[in-house]
N, C-alpha and C positions, 0 to 999 in steps of 0.2 A: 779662882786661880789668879796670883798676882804675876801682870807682866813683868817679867827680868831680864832686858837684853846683857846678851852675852857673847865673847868672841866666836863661839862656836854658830850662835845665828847667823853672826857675819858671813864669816865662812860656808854655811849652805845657803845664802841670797848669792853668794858670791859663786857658786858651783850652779846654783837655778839659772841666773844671769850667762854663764858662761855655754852652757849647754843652749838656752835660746841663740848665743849669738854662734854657737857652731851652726846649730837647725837655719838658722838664715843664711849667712854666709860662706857656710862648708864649710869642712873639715880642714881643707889647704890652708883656711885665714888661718887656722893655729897651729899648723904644725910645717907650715912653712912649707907648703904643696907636694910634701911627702907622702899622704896618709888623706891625698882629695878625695876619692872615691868611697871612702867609710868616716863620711860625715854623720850618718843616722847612728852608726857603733860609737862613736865618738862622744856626740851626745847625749847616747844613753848610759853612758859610761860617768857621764860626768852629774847625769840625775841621779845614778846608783851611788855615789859619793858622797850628792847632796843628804841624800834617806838616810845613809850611815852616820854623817854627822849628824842629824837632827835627833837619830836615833842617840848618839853618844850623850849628845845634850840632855835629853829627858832622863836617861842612866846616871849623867853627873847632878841633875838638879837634884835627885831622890838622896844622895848620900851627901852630898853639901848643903847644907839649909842656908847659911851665911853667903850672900853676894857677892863678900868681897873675897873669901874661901872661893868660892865659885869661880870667880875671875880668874886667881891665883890660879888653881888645877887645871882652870881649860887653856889660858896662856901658855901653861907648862904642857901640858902635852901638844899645842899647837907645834910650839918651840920643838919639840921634842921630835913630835914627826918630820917635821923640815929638816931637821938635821940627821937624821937616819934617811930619806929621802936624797939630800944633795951624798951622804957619804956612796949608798949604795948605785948612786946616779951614773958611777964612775968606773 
């Protein structure tokens, strides 16, 4: 199997990272001490993220062969979620 990083790895090192540093420092460091008490729901929330993008990743590698295809589709729906994200935010 050839290694291919991809923004979508990014993005679940980036959700694994974010879930240790809730497990260590609570829940309050990231939500601005609204939401201290469900640091363990918090972090598991953000491992259950991680698995769905890792998951998306293996589903996008199988229909895009081309790296730079690859690239292109996962930017695009990265994009794509942030902004359906910030519109429904509000």
């Amino acid at each position: 199997m050839k290694l291919r990083l991809t923004p979508l790895n990014f993005c679940t090192a980036f959700f694994i990272l974010l879930a240790g540093y809730v497990f260590i420092y609570g829940g309050g460091s990231v939500t601005g001490g609204v939401y201290a008490h469900f640091t363990n729901t918090i972090a598991l929330i953000f491992l259950l993220f991680a698995f769905v993008v890792s998951f998306l990743d293996i589903i996008f590698r199988n229909f895009f062969s081309e790296t730079k295809k690859l690239w292109i589709v996962e930017l695009s729906f990265i994009t794509l979620t942030t902004i359906l994200f910030l519109i429904l935010k509000k």
